[in-house]
C-alpha positions in Angstrom: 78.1 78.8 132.3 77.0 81.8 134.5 79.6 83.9 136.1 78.7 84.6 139.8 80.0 88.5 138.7 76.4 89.2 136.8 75.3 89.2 133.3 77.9 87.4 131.0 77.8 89.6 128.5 78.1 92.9 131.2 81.3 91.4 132.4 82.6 90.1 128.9 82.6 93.7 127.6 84.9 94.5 130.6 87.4 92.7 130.0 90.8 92.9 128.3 91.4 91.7 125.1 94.0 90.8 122.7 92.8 90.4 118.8 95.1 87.7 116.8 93.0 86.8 114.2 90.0 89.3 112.6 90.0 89.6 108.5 89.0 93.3 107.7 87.0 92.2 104.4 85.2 90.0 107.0 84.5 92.7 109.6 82.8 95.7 107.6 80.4 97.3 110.1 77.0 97.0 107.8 75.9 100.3 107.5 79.7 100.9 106.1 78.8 97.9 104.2 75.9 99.5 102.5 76.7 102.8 102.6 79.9 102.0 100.4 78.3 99.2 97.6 75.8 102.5 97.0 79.0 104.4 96.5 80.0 101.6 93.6 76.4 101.3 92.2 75.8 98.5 93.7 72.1 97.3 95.2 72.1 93.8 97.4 69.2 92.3 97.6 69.0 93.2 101.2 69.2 97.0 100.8 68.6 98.0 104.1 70.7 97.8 107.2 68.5 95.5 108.8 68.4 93.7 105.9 72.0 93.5 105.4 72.3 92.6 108.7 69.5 89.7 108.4 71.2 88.5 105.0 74.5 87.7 106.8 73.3 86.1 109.7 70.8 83.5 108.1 74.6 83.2 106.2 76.0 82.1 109.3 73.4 79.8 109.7 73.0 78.1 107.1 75.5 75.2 108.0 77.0 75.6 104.8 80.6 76.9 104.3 80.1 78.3 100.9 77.0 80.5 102.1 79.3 81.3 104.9 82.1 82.7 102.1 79.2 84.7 99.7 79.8 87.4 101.9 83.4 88.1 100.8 82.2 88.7 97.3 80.3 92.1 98.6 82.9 93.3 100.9 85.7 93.0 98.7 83.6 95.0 95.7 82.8 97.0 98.4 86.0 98.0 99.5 88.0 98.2 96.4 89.2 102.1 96.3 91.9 103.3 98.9 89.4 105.9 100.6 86.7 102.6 101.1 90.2 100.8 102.1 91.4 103.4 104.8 87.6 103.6 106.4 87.5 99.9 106.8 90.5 99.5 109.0 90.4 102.5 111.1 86.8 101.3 111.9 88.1 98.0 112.3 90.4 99.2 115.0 88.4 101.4 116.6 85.7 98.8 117.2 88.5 96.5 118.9 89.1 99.4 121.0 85.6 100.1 122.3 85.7 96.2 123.0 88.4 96.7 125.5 91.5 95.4 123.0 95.2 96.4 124.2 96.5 94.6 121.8 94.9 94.1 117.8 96.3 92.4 114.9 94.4 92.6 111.5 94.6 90.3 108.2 94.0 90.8 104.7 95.2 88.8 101.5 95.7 93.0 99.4 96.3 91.0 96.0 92.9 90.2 96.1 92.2 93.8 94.9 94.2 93.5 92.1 91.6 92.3 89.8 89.3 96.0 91.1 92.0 98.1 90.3 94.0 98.7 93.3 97.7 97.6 93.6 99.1 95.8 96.2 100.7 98.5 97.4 97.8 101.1 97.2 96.0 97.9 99.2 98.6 98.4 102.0 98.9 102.0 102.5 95.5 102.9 102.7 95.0 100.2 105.4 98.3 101.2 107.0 96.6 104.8 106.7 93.7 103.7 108.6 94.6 101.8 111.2 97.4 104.9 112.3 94.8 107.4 113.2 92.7 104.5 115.4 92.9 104.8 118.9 95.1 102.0 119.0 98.3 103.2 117.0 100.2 101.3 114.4 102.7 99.9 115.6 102.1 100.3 119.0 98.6 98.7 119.9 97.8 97.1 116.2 99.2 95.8 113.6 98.3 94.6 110.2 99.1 90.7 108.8 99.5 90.1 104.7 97.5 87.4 103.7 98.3 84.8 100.3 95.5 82.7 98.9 97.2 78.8 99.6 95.2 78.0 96.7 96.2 80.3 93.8 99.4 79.2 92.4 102.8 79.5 94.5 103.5 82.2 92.6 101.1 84.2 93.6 102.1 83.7 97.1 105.8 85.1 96.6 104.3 88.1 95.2 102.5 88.1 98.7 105.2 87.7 100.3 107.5 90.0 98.8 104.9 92.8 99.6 104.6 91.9 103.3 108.3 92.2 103.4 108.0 96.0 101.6 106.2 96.8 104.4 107.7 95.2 107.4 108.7 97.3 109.8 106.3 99.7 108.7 102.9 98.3 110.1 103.2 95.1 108.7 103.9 92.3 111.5 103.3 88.5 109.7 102.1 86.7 107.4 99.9 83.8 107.0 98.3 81.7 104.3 94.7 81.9 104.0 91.5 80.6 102.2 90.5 76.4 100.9 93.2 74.7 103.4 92.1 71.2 102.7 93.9 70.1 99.2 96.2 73.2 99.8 99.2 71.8 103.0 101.7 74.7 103.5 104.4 72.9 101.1 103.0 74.1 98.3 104.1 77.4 99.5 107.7 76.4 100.9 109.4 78.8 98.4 107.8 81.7 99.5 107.1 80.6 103.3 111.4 80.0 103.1 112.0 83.9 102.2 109.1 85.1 104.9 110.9 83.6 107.2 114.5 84.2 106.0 113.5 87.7 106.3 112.5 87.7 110.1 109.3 88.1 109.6 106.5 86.6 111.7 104.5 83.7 110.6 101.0 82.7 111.5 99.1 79.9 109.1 95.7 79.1 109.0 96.3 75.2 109.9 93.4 72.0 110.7 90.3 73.8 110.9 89.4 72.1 107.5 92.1 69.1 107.5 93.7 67.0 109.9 95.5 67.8 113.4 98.5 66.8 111.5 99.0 69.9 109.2 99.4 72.1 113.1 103.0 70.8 113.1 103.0 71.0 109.4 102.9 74.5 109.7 105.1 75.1 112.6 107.9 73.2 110.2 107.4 76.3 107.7 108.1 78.8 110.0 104.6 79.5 112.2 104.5 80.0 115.6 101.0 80.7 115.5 98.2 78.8 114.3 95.0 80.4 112.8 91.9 78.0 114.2 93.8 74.4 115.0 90.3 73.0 116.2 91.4 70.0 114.8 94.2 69.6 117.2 91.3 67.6 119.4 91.5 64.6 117.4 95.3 64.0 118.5 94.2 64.9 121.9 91.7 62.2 121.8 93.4 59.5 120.2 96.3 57.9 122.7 98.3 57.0 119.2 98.5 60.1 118.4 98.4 62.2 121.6 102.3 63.1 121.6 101.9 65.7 118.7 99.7 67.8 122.0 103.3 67.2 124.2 104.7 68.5 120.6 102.8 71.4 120.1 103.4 72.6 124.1 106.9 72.1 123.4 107.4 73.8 120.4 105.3 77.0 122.1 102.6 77.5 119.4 100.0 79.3 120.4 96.4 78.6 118.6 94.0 81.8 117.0 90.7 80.2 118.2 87.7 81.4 116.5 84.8 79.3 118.3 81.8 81.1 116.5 83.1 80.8 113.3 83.7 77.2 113.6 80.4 76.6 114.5 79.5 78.6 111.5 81.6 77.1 109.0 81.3 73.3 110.1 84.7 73.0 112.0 82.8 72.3 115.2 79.5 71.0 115.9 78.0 73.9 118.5 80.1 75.9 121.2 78.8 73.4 123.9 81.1 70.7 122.2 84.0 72.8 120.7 87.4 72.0 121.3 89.0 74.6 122.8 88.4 73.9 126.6 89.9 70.6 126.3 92.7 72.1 124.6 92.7 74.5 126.9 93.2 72.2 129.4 95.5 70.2 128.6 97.9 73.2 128.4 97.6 74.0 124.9 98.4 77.9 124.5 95.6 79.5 122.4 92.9 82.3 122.6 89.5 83.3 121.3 88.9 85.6 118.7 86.4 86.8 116.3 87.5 85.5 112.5 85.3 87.7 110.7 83.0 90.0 112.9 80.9 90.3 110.4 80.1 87.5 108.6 79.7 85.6 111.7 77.9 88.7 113.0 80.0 88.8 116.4 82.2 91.0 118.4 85.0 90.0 120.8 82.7 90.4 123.9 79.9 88.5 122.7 82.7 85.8 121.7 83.6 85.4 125.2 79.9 86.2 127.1 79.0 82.8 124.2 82.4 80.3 125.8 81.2 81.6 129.3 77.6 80.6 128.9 78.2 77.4 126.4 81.6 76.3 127.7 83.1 75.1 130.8 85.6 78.3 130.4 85.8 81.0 133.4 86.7 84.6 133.5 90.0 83.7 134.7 90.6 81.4 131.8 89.4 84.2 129.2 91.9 86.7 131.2 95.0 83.9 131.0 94.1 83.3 127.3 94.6 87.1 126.4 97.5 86.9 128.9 98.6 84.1 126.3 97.6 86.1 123.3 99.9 88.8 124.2 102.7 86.7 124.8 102.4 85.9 120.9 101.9 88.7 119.4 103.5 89.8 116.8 104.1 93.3 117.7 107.4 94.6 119.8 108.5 93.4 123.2 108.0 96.7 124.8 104.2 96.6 123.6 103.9 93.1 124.7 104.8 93.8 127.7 102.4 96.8 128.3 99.8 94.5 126.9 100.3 92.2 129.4 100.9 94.6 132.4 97.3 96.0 131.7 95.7 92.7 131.8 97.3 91.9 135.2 95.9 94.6 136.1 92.4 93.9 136.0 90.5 92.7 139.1 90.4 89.0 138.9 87.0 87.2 139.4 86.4 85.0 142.6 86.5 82.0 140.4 88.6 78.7 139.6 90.8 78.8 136.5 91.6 75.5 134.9 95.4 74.2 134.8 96.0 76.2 131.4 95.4 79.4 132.7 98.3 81.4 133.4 98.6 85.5 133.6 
């Protein structure tokens, strides 16, 4: 839709924002991209920025989920030293500040490095490193989320989360499980989801964007309070049978990491003009927008909300009450929350209509 305010996109890029849900090996800026595969010896076939740039967007497009992934093969390569490591998140961070974030929380599965190299460990500090000298400080204004593979074995996942909790406190804020979700429900995990949350630590888990609205509540079971994507929630919403598990997720306060673009992208929804999260939104689901991976999708936060105002039935006010919402859920402290939130009131609301979710 067109905001009576001007250009979209002009206004988007004013507003506040709060990050949930952005993988750093999904949100290289390309020229780092390049520049650092050159460092390693490596030659894409698209060897040019441009080209880089071209490569992953026809990616995007290519309605095909495994095209979508190809991508992570050259970031990860890419970033597999503790220098590449540190320069990755403190770009990461500083491009969610020029977009206007108060608020940004970054993800990445480190044991993934493992087979490059790097430790765990190493993984982590040098990210932690990275995003502390950003204009949003660690701890503060960002935070970073360890990410298991849900479909390595379980024991791979305690070792996940046995480094999160190393490092919480210290930068790290949650955990989540990540990657083939369909095949892969968080039970397989219980061991390791049990001592995440035993430990205090926040949970967030990647839940129905590729399986059924049922594996939302699943997840809230083991512990999360956030859910990455949920698209899938719709169904429930659509079908009367099954339309209390929407009274259940309201109830039970879970908030939903939306990423509308990618789920375009990677098949979880058909086009923005028929994506889920309005009607979620109105029917009082909590839940914001967000970018996935900035990169591969070849998208930053503005352009995510200029794309629900122009293709949605979403207003400023609603975009303003969803990174209201966003705050609320964050995992880092109160104090920041609260700051967060404070900021975002802040702003000078639009002459428009919000729907019955919105809610600063």
């Amino acid at each position: 839709m067109t905001t009576p305010l001007g250009d979209p996109l002009a206004r988007a890029r004013q507003l506040p924002k709060v990050l949930l849900h952005e993988h750093l090996d999904g949100g290289l800026r390309v020229a780092t991209l390049l520049e650092l595969l050159h460092q390693r010896g490596i030659r894409p076939a698209a060897d040019t920025v441009a080209g880089l740039a071209a490569w992953f967007d026809a990616n995007a497009h290519a309605g095909s989920l495994v095209k979508y992934l190809e991508g992570f093969a050259l970031t990860v390569e890419a970033m597999a030293s503790p220098a590449a490591m540190e320069r990755v998140a403190f770009e990461a961070a500083e491009d969610a500040a020029a977009e206007g974030a108060v608020l940004a929380e970054f993800r990445i599965a480190p044991l993934l490095f493992e087979d490059h190299g790097v430790s765990g460990e190493a993984t982590l500090e040098a990210l932690l490193a990275g995003l502390a000298r950003s204009r949003l400080p660690l701890g503060e204004k960002c935070g970073l989320i360890v990410c298991a593979m849900r479909h390595l074995p379980p024991a791979q996942t305690e070792r996940a989360a046995r480094l999160a909790l190393e490092y919480q406190g210290r930068g790290v804020v949650g955990f989540d499980l990540a990657g083939a979700e369909f095949g892969h429900p968080p039970a397989q995990h219980a061991a390791a989801l049990r001592l995440v949350r035993e430990a205090g630590l926040a949970i967030t888990l990647h839940a129905a964007e590729a399986d059924a609205a049922e594996r939302v509540l699943e997840a809230a079971d083991h512990g999360a309070t956030r859910i990455g994507h949920g698209v899938h929630l719709v169904d429930a919403l659509r079908d009367p049978a099954r339309r209390w598990m929407i009274d259940e997720v309201r109830a039970r306060g879970l908030h939903l990491e939306v990423c509308p673009t990618s789920n375009v992208h990677t098949g979880a929804a058909k086009s923005l003009e028929t994506h889920p999260i309005a009607d979620l939104w109105r029917a009082g689901v909590s839940l914001s927008y967000h970018t996935d991976n900035r990169l591969m999708s070849c998208i930053d936060q503005s352009q995510e909300a200029a794309a629900l105002l122009r293709h949605t039935t979403l207003d400023e006010v609603d975009l303003l009450a969803m990174a209201a919402a966003a705050a609320r859920h964050s995992f880092l402290p109160a104090a920041q929350r609260d700051a967060a939130l404070a900021a975002i009131a802040a702003f000078p609301m639009p002459p428009v209509h919000a729907g019955p979710g919105a809610r600063l």
